[in-house]
N, C-alpha and C positions, 0 to 999 in steps of 0.2 A: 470140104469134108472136115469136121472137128476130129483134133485129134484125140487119142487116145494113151493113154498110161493105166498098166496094170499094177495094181496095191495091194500089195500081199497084208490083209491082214487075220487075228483070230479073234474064233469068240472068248470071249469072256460070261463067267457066272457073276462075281462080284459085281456091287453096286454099292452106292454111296460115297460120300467126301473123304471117309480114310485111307477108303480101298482107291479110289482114285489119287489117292497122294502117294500110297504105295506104287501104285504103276509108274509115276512118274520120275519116284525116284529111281528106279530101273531103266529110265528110257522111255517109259514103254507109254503112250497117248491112249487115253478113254476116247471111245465114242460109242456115237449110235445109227445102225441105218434104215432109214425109214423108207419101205416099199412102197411104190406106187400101188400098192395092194392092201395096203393100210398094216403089213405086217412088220415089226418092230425087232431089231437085234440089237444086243451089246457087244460091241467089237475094242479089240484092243490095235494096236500099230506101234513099232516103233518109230522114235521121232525121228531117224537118217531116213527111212521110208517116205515118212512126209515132206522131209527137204529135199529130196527126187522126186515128187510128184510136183511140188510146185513149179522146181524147177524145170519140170518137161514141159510148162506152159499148156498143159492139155487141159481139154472142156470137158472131156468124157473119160471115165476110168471104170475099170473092171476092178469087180472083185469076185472072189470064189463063197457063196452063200450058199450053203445047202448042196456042198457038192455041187453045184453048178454055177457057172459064173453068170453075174448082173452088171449091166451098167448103171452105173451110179454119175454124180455129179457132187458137188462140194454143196451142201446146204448151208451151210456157215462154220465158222468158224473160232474158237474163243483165243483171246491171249491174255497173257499175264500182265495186268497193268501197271506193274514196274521193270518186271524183266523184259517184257514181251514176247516169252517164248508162248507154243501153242501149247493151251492146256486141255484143250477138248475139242472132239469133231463130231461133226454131222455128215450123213451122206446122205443121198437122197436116191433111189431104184427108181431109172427113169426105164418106157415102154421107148422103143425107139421110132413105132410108129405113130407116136401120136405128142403135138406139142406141148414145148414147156412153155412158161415164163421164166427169165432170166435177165440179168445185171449184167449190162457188156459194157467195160470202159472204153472212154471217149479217147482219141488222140487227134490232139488239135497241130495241124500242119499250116505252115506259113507263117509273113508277120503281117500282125494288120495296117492297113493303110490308115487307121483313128491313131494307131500307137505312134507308126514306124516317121509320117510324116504331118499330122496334126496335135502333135503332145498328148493325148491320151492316157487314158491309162485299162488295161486289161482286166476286166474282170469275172474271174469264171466261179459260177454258181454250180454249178451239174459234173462233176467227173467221169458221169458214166450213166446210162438210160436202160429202162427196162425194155425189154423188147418178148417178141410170142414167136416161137417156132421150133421146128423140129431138134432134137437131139442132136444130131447129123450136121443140120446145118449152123450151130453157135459157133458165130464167127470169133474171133480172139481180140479183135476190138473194133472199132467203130470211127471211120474216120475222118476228121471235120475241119473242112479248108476254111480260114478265119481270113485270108489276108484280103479278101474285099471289105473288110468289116469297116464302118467309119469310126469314125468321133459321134456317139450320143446314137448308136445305132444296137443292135442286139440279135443275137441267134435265138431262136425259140427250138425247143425239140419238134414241133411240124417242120421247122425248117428241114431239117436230116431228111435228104435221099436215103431210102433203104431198097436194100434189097427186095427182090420181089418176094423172094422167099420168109421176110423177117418183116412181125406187124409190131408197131410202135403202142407201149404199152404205159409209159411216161405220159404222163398228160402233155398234149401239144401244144399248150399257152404256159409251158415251161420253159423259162426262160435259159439257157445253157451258158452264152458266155458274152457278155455287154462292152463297150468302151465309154466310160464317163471323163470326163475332164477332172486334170489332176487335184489334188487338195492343195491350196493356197495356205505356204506356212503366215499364220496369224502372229502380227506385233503383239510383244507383251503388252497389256493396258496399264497407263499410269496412271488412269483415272482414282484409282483410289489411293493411290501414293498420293496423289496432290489432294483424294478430301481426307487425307488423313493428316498430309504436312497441315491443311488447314483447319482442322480440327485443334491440329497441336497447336498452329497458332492463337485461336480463337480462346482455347483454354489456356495459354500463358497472357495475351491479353487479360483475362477474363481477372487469373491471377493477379496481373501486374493493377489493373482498375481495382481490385479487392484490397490492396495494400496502398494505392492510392486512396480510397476512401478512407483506411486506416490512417492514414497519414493525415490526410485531410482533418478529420475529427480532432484529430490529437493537435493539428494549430490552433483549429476555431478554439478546442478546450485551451489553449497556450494563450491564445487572444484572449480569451473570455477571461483568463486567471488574471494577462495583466492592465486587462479593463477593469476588473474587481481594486487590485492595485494599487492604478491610478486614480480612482474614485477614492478609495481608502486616503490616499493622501490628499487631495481639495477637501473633503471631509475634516481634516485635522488642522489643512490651515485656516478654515473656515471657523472651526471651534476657536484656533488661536486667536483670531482677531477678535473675537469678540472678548475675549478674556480681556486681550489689552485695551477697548472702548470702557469697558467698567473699572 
């Protein structure tokens, strides 16, 4: 039998974002609850109310609508994405004889035999599965022995035993919680330190050949100025002699 907590809450007339920020600074939680009748209220709660309700861990809760009390169920719920506190509710008027669809978390029991003695490592995809059934019967969670699991093996949501009472509404080739082999911490690569030392070499070579050629140039031109020179003077003693023949 699911349990149950009653939620005192009121209606409200206001609507919109300022009037909802007015409530809040009072305490007080916007919502709304939606009748399995298709009929719509605005309701208000304050937030100690709501941190009693979660905290009864109950599936099904009363409220007083119309003078008469409804069972309802949590349709979702908003929070503040820096504080976290709740800033908005849904409820949802369920018929109690006839089924819902509902989000039941998983609780995984045991240690796996892939983890605990083939190095493994755990990995869980699914926290929680959809499932079909009565009011009455939503269980408070769902729960799933892991420690046959191997190395390189996996639960699928067909796997789950359920209840006879509770139909699997999760696609059954969903995968829920796997063991892979662990990640292999990767060596830094030096590949590119060494084509980079090499690069550097290649261009201070490259350098050092460019200033050799510089160099080079500059003897041949040193040779060639004192091969000019040397010619310059056989040249002159060549003039001399013949000066002294005449």
């Amino acid at each position: 039998m699911a349990k149950q907590f009653k939620l005192n809450v009121e209606k409200r007339e206001s609507k919109g974002k300022s009037d909802a920020r007015e409530l809040r600074q009072h305490k007080k939680i916007p919502g709304v609850y939606y009748s399995y009748d298709s009929s719509n209220i605005l309701f208000q709660m304050d937030e100690q109310e709501i941190r009693n309700a979660i905290q009864s861990q109950a599936n099904i809760f009363t409220v007083e609508v119309g003078g008469k009390e409804q069972n309802v169920i949590f349709k979702s719920v908003q929070y503040h994405p820096v504080t976290e506190k709740i800033i908005h509710i849904d409820l949802y008027g369920v018929d109690m004889s006839k089924t819902i669809s509902i989000k039941i978390p998983l609780l995984f029991t045991g240690t796996a035999v892939g983890v605990q003695a083939q190095g493994g490592v755990l990995v869980t995809s699914l926290n929680e599965i959809e499932i079909l059934c009565l009011p009455s019967d939503i269980p408070d969670t769902i729960e799933l022995d892991i420690s046959e699991l191997e190395l390189g093996s996996n639960i699928q949501a067909g796997d789950i035993q359920l209840d006879e009472k509770l139909q699997l509404i999760t696609p059954s080739d969903n995968t829920i919680v796997s063991i892979t082999h662990a990640a292999k911490e990767e060596e830094p690569e030096v590949v590119e330190d060494e084509e980079e030392g090499i690069e550097g070499e290649e261009g201070e070579e490259g350098e050092e050949g460019a200033e050799g050629e510089e160099g080079a140039e500059g003897a041949e031109g040193a040779e060639g100025a004192e091969g000019k020179s040397e010619g310059s003077g056989d040249n002159n003693k060549e003039s001399d002699g013949k000066k002294t023949d005449s």
